[in-house]
Wavefront OBJ file of the C-alpha trace (Angstrom):
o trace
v 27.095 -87.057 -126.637
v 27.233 -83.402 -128.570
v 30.309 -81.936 -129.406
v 30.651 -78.519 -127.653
v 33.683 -77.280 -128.650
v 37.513 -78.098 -130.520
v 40.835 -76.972 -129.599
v 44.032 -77.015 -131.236
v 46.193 -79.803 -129.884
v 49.666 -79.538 -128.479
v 50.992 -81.713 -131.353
v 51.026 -81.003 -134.873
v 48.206 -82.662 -136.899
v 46.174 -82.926 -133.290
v 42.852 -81.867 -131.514
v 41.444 -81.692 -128.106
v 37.510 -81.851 -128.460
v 34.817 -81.787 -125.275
v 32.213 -83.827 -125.605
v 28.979 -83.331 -123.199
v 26.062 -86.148 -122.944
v 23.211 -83.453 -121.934
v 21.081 -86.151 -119.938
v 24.145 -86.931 -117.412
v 26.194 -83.767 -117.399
v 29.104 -86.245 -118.111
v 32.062 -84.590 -120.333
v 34.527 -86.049 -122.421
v 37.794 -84.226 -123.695
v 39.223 -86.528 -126.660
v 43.324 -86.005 -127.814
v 43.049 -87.169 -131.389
v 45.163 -87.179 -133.879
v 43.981 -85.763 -137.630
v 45.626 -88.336 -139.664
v 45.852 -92.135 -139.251
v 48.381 -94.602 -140.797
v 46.160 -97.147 -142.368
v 46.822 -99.647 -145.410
v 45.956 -99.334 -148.783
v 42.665 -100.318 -149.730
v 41.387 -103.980 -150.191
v 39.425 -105.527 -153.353
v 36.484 -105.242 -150.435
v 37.196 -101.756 -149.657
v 38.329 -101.738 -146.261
v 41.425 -100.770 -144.550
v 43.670 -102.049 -141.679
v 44.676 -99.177 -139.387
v 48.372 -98.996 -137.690
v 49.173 -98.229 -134.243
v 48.795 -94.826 -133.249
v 50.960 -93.306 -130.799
v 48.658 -90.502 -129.619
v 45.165 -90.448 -127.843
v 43.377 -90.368 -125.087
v 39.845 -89.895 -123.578
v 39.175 -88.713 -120.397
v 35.711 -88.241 -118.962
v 34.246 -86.202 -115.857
v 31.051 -85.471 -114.345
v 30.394 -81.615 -114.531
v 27.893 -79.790 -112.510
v 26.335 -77.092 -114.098
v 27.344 -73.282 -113.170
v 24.739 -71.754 -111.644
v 25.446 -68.600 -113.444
v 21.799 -67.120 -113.234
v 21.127 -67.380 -109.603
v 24.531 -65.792 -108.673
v 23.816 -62.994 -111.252
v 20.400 -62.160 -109.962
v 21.594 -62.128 -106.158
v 23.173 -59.066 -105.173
v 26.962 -59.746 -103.714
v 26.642 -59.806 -99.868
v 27.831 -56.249 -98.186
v 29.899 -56.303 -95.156
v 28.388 -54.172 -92.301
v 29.903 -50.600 -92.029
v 32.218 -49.821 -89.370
v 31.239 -47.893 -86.159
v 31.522 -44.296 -86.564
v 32.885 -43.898 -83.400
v 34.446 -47.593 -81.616
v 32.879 -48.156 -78.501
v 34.256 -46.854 -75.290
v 35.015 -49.158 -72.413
v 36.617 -47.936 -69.468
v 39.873 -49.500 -68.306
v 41.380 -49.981 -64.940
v 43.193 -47.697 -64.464
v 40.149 -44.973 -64.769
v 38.042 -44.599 -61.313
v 34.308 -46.181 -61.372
v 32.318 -43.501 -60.984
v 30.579 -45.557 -58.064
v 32.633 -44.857 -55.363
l 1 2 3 4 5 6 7 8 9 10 11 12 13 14 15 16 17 18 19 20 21 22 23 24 25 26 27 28 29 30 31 32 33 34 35 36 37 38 39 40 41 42 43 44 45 46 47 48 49 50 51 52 53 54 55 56 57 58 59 60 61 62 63 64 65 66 67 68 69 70 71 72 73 74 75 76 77 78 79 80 81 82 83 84 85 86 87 88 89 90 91 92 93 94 95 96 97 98
């Protein structure tokens, strides 16, 4: 997975960051917190971390925008109108085979 790109989070102290894995198209946007309650440290050096009450990961599969192809093909034009609309006769008008 890369990291593409980091937004500010709606919460104080938080950030929103997509994640893309560039074999599977697959993306990831992570809600993390920027600080996390932990203990102090132990004669080993490690840490216990508390609960957090933030976070989440949720993952997609993206397909790629064909940006390219729909730049290099002209838009489609609609046909232009008639210049005059064509004339059909009605029945109240006499056939002219009479």
């Amino acid at each position: 997975m890369q990291l593409e790109q980091m937004f500010a989070g709606p919460l104080q102290d938080t950030v929103i960051q997509r994640w893309r894995d560039p074999q599977t198209g697959m993306v990831c946007y992570l809600y993390l917190p920027f600080t996390v309650e932990h203990s102090a440290k132990t004669a080993t050096g490690t840490v216990q971390y508390g609960a957090n009450t933030i976070g989440s990961i949720n993952c997609l599969e993206a397909a790629e925008p064909k940006i390219a192809a729909r730049q290099a093909e002209p838009p489609a034009k609609k046909p232009a109108p008639p210049a005059h609309p064509p004339v059909h006769p009605t029945a109240a008008e006499p056939s002219s085979r009479e």
